[in-house]
VEXNU-714764 format. One line per 4 residues: number of its first residue (from 1); their letters; for each residue y, z, x of C-alpha. Coordinates in Angstrom, 1 decimal, padded with zeros to 4 digits. Example, Ala and Ser with C-alpha at 12.3 -4.5 7.8 and 13.67 -1.06 7.14 Angstrom:
<sites>
1> as> -004.5,007.8,012.3 ~ -001.1,007.1,013.7
</sites>
This chain:
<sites>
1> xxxx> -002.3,-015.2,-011.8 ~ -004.8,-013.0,-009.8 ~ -004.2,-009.5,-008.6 ~ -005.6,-009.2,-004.8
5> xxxx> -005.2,-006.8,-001.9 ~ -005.8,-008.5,001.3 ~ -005.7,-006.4,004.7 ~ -007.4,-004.8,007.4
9> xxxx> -007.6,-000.8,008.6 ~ -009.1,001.3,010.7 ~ -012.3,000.6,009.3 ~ -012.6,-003.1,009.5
13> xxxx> -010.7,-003.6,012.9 ~ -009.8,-002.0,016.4 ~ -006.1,-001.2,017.6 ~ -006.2,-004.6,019.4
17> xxxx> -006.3,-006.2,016.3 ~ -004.2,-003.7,014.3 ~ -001.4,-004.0,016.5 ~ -001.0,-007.7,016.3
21> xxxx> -001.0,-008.0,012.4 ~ 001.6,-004.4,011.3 ~ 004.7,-005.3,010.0 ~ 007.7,-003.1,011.6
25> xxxx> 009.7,-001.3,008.6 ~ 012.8,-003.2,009.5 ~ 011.4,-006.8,008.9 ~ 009.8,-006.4,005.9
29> xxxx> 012.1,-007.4,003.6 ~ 012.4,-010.4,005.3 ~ 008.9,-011.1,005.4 ~ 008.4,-010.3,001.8
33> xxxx> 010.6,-012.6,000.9 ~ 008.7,-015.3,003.1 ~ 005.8,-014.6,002.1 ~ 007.4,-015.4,-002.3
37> xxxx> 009.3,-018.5,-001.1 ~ 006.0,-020.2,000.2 ~ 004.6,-019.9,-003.1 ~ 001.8,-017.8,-000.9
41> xxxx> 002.6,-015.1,-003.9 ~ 004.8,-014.6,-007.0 ~ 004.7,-010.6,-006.3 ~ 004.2,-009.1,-003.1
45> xxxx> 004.4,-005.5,-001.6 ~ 003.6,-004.6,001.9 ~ 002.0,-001.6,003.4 ~ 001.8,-001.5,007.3
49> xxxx> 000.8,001.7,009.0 ~ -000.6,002.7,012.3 ~ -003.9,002.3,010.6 ~ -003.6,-000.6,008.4
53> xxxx> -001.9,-003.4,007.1 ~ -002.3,-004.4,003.4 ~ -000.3,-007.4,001.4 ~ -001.0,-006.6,-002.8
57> xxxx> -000.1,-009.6,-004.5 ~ 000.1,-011.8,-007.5 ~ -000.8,-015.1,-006.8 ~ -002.6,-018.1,-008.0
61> xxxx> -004.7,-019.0,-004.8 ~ -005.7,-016.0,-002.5 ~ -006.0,-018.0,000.6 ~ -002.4,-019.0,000.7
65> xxxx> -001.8,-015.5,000.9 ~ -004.6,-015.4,003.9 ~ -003.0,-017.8,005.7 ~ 000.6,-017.0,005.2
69> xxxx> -000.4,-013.3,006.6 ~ -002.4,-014.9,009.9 ~ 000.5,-017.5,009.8 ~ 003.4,-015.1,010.0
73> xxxx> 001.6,-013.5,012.9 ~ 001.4,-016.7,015.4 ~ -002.5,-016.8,014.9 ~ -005.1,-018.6,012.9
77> xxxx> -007.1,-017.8,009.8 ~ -009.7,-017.7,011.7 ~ -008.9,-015.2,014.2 ~ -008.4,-012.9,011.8
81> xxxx> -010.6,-013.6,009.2 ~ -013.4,-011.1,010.7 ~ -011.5,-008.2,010.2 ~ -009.9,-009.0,006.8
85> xxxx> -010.9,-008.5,003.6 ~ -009.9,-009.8,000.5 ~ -010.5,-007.9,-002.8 ~ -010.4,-008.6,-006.9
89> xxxx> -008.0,-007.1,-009.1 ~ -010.8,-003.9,-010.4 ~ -011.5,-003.6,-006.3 ~ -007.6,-004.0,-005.6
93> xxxx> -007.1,-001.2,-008.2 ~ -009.6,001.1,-006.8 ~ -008.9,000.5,-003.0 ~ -005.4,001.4,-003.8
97> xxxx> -006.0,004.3,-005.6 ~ -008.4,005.3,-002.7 ~ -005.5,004.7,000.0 ~ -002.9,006.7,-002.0
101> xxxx> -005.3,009.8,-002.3 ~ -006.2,009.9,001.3 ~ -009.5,008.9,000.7 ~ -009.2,005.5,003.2
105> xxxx> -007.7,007.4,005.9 ~ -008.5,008.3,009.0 ~ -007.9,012.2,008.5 ~ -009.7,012.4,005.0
109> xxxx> -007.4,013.8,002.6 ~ -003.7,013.7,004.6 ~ -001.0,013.1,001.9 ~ 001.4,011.1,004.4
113> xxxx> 000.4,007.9,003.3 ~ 001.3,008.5,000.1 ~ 004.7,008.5,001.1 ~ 004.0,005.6,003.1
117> xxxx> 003.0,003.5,000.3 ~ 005.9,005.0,-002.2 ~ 008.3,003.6,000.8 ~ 006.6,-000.2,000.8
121> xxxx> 007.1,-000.1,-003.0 ~ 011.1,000.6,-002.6 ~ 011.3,-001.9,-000.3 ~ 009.8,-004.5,-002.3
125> xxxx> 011.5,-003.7,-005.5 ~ 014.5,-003.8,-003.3 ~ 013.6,-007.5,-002.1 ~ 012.9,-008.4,-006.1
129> xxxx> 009.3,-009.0,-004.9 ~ 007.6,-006.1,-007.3 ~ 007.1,-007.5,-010.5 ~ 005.6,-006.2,-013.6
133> xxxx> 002.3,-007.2,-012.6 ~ 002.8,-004.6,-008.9 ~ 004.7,-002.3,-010.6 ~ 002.0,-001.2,-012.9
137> xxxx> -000.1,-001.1,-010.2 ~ 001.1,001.3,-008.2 ~ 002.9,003.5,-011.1 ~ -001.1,003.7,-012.2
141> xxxx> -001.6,004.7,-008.0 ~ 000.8,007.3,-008.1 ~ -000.3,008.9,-011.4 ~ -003.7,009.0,-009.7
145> xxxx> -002.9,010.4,-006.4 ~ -001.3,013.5,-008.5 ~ -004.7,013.7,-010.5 ~ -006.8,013.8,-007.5
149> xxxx> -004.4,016.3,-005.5 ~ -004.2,019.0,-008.2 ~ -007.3,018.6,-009.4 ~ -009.9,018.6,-006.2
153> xxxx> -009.3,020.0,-002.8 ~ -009.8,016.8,-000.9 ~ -007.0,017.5,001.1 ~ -008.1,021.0,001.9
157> xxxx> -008.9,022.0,005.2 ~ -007.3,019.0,006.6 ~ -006.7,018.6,010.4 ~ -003.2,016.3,010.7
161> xxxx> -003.3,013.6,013.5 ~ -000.3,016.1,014.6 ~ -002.1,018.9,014.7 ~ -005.0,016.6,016.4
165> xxxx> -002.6,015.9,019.0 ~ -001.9,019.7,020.3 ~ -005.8,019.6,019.9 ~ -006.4,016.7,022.4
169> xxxx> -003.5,018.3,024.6 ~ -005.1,021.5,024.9 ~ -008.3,020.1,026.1 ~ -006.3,018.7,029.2
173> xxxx> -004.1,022.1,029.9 ~ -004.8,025.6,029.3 ~ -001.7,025.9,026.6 ~ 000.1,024.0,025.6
177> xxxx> 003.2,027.3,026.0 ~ 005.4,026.8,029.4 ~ 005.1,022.5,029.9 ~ 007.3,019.7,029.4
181> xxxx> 006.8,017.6,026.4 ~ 008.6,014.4,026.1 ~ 008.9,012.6,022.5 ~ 009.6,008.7,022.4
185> xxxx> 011.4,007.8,018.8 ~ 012.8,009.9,016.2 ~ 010.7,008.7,012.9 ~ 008.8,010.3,010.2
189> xxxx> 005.8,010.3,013.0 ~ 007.4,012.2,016.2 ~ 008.6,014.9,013.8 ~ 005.7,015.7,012.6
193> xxxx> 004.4,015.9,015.6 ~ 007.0,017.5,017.7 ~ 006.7,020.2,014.9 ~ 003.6,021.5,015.9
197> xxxx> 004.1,021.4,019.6 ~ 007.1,023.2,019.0 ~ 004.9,026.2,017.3 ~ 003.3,026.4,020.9
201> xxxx> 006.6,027.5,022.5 ~ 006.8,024.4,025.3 ~ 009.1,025.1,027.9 ~ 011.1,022.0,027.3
205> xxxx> 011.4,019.6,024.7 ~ 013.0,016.1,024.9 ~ 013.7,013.5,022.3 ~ 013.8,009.8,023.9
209> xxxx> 014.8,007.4,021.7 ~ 016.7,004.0,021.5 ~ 020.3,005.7,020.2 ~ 021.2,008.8,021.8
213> xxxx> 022.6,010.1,018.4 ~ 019.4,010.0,016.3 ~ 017.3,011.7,019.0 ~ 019.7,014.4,019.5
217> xxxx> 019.6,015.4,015.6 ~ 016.2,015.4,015.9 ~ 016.0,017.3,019.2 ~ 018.2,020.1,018.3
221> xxxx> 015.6,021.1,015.0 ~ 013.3,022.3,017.7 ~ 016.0,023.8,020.3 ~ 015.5,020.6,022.7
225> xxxx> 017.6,017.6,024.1 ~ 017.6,014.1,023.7 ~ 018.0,010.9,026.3 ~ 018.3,007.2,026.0
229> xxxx> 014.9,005.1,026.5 ~ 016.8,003.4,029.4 ~ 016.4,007.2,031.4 ~ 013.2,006.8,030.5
233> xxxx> 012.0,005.5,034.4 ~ 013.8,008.4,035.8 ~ 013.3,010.8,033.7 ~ 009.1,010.4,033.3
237> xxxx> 008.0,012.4,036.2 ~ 009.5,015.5,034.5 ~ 006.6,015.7,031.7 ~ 003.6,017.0,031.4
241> xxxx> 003.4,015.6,027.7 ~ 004.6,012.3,026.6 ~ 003.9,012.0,022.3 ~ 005.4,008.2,021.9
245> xxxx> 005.2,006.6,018.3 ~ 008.6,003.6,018.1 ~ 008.4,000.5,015.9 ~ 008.9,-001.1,019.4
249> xxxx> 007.0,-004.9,019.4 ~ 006.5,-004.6,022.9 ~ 005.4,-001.7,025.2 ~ 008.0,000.7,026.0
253> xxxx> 006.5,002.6,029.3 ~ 004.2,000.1,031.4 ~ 001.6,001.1,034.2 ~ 004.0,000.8,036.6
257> xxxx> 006.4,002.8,035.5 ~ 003.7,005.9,035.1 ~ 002.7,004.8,038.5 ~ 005.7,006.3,040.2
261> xxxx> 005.5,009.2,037.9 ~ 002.5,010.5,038.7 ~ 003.4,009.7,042.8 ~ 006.7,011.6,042.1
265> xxxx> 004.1,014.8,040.3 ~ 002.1,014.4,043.0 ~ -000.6,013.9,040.9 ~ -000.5,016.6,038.4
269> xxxx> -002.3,015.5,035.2 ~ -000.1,014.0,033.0 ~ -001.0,014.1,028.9 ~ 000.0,011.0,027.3
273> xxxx> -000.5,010.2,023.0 ~ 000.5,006.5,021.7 ~ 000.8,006.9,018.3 ~ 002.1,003.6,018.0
277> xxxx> 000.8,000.1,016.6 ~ 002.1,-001.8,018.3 ~ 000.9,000.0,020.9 ~ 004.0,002.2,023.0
281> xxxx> 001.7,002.3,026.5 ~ 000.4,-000.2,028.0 ~ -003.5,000.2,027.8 ~ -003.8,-000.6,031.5
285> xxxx> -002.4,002.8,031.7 ~ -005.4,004.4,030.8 ~ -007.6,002.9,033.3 ~ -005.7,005.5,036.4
289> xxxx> -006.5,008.5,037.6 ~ -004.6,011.7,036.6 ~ -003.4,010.4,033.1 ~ -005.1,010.9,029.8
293> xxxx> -004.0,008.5,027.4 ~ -005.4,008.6,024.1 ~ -004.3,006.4,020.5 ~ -004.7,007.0,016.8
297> xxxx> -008.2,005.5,017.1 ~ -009.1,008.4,019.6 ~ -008.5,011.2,017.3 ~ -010.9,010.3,014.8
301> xxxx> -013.0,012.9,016.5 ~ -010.5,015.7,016.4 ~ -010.0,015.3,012.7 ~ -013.6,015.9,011.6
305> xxxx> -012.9,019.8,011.3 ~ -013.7,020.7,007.5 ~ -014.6,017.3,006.5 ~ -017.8,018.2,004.9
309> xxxx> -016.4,020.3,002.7 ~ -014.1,017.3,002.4 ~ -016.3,015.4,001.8 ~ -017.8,017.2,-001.5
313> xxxx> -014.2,017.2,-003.2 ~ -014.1,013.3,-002.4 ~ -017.0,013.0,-004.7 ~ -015.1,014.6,-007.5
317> xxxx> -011.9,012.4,-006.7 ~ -014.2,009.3,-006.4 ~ -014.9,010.2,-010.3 ~ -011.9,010.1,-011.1
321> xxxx> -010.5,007.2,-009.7 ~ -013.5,005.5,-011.9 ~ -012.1,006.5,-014.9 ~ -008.8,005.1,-013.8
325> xxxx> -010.0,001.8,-013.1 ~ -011.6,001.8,-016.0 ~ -008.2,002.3,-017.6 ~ -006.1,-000.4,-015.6
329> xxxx> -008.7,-002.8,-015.8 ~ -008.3,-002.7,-019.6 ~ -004.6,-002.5,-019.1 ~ -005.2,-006.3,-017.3
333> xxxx> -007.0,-007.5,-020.1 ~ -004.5,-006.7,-022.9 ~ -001.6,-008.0,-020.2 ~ -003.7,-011.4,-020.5
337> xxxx> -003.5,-011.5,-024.1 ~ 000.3,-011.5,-023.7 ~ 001.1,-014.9,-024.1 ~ -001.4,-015.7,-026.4
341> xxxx> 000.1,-013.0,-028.8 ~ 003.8,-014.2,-028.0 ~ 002.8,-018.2,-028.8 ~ 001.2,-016.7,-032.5
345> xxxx> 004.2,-014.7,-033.5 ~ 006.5,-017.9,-032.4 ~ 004.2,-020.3,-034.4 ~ 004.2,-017.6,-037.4
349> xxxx> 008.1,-017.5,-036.9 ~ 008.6,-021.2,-037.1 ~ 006.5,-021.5,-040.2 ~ 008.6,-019.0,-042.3
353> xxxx> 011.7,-020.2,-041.1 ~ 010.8,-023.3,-042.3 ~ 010.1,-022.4,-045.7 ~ 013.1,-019.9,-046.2
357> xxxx> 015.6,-023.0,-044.6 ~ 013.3,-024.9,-047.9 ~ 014.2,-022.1,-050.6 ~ 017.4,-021.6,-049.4
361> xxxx> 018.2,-025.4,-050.3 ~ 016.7,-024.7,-053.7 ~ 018.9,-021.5,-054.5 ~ 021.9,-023.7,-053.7
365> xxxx> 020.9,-026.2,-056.2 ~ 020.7,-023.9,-058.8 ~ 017.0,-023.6,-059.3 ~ 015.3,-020.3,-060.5
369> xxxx> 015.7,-017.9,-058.3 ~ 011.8,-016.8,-060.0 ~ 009.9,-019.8,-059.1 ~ 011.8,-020.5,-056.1
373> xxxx> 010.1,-016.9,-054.5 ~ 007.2,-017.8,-056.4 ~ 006.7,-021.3,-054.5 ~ 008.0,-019.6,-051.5
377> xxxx> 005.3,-016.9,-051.2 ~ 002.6,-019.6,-052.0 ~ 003.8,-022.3,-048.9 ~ 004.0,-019.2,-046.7
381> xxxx> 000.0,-018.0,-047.9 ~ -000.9,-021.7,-047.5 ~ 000.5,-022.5,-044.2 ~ -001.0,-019.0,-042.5
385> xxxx> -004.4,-019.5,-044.1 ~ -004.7,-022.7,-042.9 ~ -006.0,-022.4,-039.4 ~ -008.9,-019.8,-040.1
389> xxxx> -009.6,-021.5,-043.5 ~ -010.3,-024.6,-041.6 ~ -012.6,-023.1,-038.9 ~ -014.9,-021.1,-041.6
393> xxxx> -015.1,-024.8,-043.2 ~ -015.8,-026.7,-040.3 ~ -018.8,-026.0,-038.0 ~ -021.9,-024.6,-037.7
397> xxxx> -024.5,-022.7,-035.0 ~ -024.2,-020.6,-033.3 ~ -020.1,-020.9,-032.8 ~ -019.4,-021.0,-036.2
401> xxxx> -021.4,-017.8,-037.1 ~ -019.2,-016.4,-034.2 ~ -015.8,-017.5,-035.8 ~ -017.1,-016.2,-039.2
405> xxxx> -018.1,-013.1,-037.9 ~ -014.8,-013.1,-035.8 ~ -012.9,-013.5,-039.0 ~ -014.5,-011.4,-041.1
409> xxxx> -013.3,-008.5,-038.6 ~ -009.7,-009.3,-038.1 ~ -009.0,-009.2,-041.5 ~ -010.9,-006.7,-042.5
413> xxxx> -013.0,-008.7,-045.2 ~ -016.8,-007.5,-046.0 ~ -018.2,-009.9,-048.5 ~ -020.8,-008.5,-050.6
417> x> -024.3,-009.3,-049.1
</sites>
């Protein structure tokens, strides 16, 4: 049974790509399961974010996992393929502990995908796909994450993709203090979000989401309202910022749509962020005049601020994370002796069973209770001696000196020289 990580991220493959392989929260614990009834994987946790999607498995033949992942997605291994990569159990450990630390991500340091990853853990060990092999895993990820947060300032200095979105804003209009700003969803995401345009005092804020109740609790936090997305094509013209981030598997506002919004502003700029992948807005969208649309892959820029300094408490967290793959690497290796350590007690088991089920016939028969311990204790010397006694009197080379000297060290013996 291997240990793997197979995926693709920000790094390896554009939105396009991104978008067609994430996995939204609600069907994951149906594709986890798929993805252990193929026999793809014994173990299996899922992490799919707006910048990647990763499957960490246990499996006995990587490329079932490959294809069940391209497979699951209507396309071929070999449209994927490109992007994808596919890494050992030492890499597996380390890229993991890289992600949970926030040294993968796009905004170098940002502690939300910790929480991200904590969440695709529940959710497989609520599916009964985390098995002991996962669990250790990512117990081992966690412990690290809290090692590199309180001991280096990676995550100091850090510009949010929030924050980076009142950035991007502001470059379009003067302040952000006195305009519209529409929200589309009510997750994790938009509140984030909606929290730091809030800070800039908008003039209106509106929550759009899918139920009207869940956009309203989220709306009133920030003194705002909340509509359904079905007001959404006669309600657009009203914003001057639309922030839209839904687990929606198609796009929820189309080009024509923001077409008769712009005609209805007469074509006052209009601010749009799709923080979605799946993408929210069509791309299309992009492509007119008086609309700025940007996506998680456009704010790489805006997120450099402090980076280099970022950059030098990396180093210190990439040290760390050595050490700890150091340490789960040997923790794989004694996990492999398992089995091998559970068949020797069993065999050791049977053999004294077998001679106390022999002395306890003798005691009942009325022999001496003396020599029946005595031949007791001399079957049990003779049957565990036999197997190494046997290999240091069979052999020779190279192989045998191994064994002898193999021997010699696990009991402890040091014959004189």
């Amino acid at each position: 049974m291997q240990l793997v990580a197979i995926g693709l991220n920000h790094h390896t493959a554009p939105l396009s790509i991104r978008e067609r392989l994430a996995f939204p929260a609600e069907t994951l614990p149906d594709a986890l399961a798929q993805l252990v009834d193929s026999h793809a994987a014994r173990e299996a946790t899922i992490v799919s974010t707006c910048n990647r999607t990763e499957l960490y498995c246990a499996t006995q033949r990587p490329e079932d996992a490959l294809r069940w992942l391209a497979g699951y997605h209507g396309l071929t291994l070999d449209e994927v393929r490109p992007y994808l990569y596919l890494l050992d159990a030492p890499e597996t450990a380390r890229h993991a502990f890289r992600v949970a630390s926030g040294l993968d991500s796009m905004v170098l340091g940002e502690t939300q995908i910790l929480g991200q990853i904590k969440d695709a853990v529940r959710t497989a060990e609520r599916a009964g796909t985390l098995g002991s092999l996962l669990n250790g895993l990512f117990q081992k990820t966690f412990s690290v994450a809290k090692d590199v947060r309180s001991q280096t300032a990676v995550g100091a200095s850090s510009v949010s993709m929030a924050a980076a979105g009142v950035k991007l804003a502001e470059q379009i209009f003067a302040s952000v203090g006195g305009l519209n700003v529409l929200f589309i969803g009510a997750g994790e995401m938009i509140e984030l979000v909606a929290t730091h345009f809030a800070a800039r005092q908008p003039a209106l804020i509106t929550v759009a989401n899918r139920t009207l109740e869940r956009g309203q609790r989220l709306a009133e936090q920030f003194g705002g309202n909340a509509i359904t997305l079905s007001e959404l094509p006669d309600q657009l013209q009203r914003y001057d910022v639309v922030v839209s981030s839904t687990a929606s598997q198609l796009p929820i506002i189309g080009k024509g749509m923001v077409e008769r919004a712009i005609k209805a502003r007469r074509h006052r700029p209009m601010f749009m962020l799709d923080l979605a992948v799946p993408r929210d807005i069509e791309a299309e969208v992009g492509r007119m005049d008086d609309v700025y649309l940007y996506t998680v892959d456009d704010i790489a820029g805006i997120v450099e601020v402090g980076h280099q300094a970022r950059n030098q408490a990396a180093e210190e967290a990439e040290l760390i994370i050595g050490h700890r793959v150091a340490e789960f690497t040997d923790w794989l290796k004694r996990r492999e002796s398992v089995p091998l350590i559970r068949a020797l007690r069993d065999e050791s088991e049977r053999v004294r069973r077998h001679a106390l089920e022999a002395a306890m016939k003798q005691l009942a028969r009325g022999d001496n209770p003396e020599k029946v311990l005595e031949a007791l204790s001399v079957q049990l010397t003779n049957k565990l001696m036999h197997p190494p006694t046997q290999a240091l009197s069979s052999g020779s080379g190279a192989a045998h000196d191994a064994q002898v000297e193999l021997i010699a060290r696990l009991y402890r013996l040091y014959p004189e020289q």
